[in-house]
N, C-alpha and C positions, 0 to 999 in steps of 0.2 A: 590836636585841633588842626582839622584841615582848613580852616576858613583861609588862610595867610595865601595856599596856593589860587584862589577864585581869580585874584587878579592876574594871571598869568595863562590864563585858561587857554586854549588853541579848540576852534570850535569848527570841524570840517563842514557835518550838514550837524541837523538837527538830531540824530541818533547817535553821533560822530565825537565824543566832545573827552578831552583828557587835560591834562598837567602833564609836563616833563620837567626837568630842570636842564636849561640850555647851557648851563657852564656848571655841569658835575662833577664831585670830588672823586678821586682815585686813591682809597688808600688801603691798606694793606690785601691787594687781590680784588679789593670789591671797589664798582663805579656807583655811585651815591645817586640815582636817577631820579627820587624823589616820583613814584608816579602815581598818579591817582586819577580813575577812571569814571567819568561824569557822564558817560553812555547812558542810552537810555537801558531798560531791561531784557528789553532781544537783542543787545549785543556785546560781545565777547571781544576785549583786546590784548594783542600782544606785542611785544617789543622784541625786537632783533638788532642788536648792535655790533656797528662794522668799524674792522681799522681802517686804515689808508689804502690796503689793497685788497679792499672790497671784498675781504672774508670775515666770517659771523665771529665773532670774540664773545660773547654771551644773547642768550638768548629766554624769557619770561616761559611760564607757562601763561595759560589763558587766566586774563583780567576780567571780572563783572564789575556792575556797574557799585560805586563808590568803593571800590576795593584799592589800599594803598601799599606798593611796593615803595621799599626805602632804598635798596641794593642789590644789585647783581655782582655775582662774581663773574670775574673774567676771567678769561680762559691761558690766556699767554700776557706776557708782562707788554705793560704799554711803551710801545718805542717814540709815540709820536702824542701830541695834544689832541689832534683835530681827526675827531671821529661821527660815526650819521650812525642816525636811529630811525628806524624802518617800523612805525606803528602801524599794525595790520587791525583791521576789524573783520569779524566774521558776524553771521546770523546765528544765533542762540539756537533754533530748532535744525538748520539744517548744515552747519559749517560750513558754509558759503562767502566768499567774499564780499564784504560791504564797501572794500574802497581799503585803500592806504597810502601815509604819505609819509616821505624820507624827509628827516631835518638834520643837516649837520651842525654840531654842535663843536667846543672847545671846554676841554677838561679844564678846573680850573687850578692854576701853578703853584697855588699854595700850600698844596697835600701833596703835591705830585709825586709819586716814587716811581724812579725809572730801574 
């Protein structure tokens, strides 16, 4: 049941529109991102998540629209809490950019395995 994410929705324009969880769990290799993709049907989203020094630690393939990832695994052990997610959108017939926006985010310390 994805209803629980609606209220959390992040809505750029009108084509634009996803879930993320801004305080996701980190537990054994995988970040718990919780994402789900409220696009409209010509666009395609993707996730890129960075450490502290601005290198990709995991990265999605391409999301449609009501498609829900629960985890990414990351790539190197986490040294730090406080990481940004870089959601891209593209156009469905010609994979072109539609816009994207970075949110940093803080893992949250109750799973946390360093």
């Amino acid at each position: 049941d994805n209803s629980k994410y609606s209220n959390n929705v992040l809505k750029i324009n009108d084509d634009y529109i996803f879930y993320i969880d801004g305080s996701p769990k980190y537990i054994d290799g995988y970040l718990y991102i919780n994402f789900l993709s409220y696009s409209s049907d010509n666009i395609y989203l993707k996730v890129r998540i960075y450490n502290n020094n601005h290198e990709i630690i995991s990265e999605t393939g391409l999301i449609k629209k009501n498609e829900f990832l629960e985890k990414v695994r990351i790539n190197e052990a986490l040294v730090t809490n406080n990481l940004s997610y870089k959601v891209m959108s593209y156009v469905k017939d010609t994979y072109t950019s539609a816009g994207e926006v970075i949110l940093n985010v803080r893992v949250d310390d109750s799973n946390y395995e360093k």
